[in-house]
N, C-alpha and C positions, 0 to 999 in steps of 0.2 A: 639199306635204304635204296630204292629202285631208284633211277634215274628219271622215272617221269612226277617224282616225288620233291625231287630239289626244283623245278621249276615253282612249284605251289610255293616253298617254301619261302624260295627267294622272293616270292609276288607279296606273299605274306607280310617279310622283311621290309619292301620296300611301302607297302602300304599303310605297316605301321609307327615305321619311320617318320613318312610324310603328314601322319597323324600326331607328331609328336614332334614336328618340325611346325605345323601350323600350330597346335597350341604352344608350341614358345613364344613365336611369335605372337598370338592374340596378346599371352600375358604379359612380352615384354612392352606390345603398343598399349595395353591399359595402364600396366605401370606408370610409363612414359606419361601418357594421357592425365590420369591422376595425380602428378606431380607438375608438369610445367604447363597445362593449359586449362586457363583459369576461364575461359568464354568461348562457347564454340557456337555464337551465332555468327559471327565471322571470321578471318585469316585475311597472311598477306601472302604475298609469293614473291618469289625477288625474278626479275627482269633482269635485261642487259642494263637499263637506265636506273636499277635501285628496285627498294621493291613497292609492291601496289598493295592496297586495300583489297577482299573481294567480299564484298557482303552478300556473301552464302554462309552458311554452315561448313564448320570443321568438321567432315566425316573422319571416320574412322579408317575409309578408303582414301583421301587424302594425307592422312598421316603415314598410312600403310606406304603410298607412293612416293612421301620423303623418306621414311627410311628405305628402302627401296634405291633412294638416289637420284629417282623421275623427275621431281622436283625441289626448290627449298621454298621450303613456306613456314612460316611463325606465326605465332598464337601471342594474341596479345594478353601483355603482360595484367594489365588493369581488370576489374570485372566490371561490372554497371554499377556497383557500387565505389568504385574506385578503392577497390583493395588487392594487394597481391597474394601467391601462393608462398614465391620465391622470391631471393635477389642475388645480382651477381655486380658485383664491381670491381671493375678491369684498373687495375693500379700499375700504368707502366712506367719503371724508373730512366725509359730510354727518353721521354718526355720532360723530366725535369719535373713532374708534378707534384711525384711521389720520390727525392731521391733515396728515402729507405722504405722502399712497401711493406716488409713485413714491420713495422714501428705503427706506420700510417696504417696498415690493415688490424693490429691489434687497439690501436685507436679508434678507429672504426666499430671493431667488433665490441669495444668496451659503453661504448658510446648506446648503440641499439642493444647491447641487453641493458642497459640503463631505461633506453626508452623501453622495452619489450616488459620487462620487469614491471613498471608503472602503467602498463597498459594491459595487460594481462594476453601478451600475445607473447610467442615461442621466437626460438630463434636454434636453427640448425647447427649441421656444421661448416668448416668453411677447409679450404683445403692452399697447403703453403706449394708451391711449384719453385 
């Protein structure tokens, strides 16, 4: 192999790298996308004071720019029909709310597949920490 052969290569390398770096990423922000944001006529952002509303559109360059790190911004959770995708419920026993979470979260979960069952909706999974 000539020496004026490995620069191509390496350009090559690098080109199709970067080619495979951007489609991770598209796939991983649609994944993303299609699981936790249920409305993308709007988003919030969080500020120093909390975060704000912005009625615009959730691009797909906004979300790109949260994972990124640029910003944090959330998708709300509601659609316009007032249904969700997901749920997450933070059960802390340092609170006194829950002093056994995994008892209170299998209560929980026994609870909505009872509703989800009678309602003919799904329910995922959920994860013990």
């Amino acid at each position: 192999m000539s020496m004026q052969t490995l620069p191509a290569l390496q350009n090559a390398w690098i080109a199709q790298t970067d080619r495979m770096v951007y489609s991770m990423t598209a796939d991983l922000l649609s994944v993303l996308k299609d699981l936790f944001v249920n409305r993308s006529d709007c988003y919030c952002i969080q500020l120093k004071q909390g975060y704000s509303k912005i009625s615009e559109p959730l691009t797909d360059e906004i979300l790109q720019q949260h994972l990124d790190g640029k910003h944090t911004v959330g998708s709300y959770q509601l659609d316009l029909n007032n249904l969700v995708k997901w749920l997450c419920l933070d059960i802390d026993p340092e609170k006194n709310i829950a002093p056994d979470p995994k008892a209170t979260a299998k209560k929980i979960l026994r609870i909505l597949q009872h509703k989800t069952t009678n309602s003919n909706r799904s329910i995922g999974g959920f994860k013990w920490q």
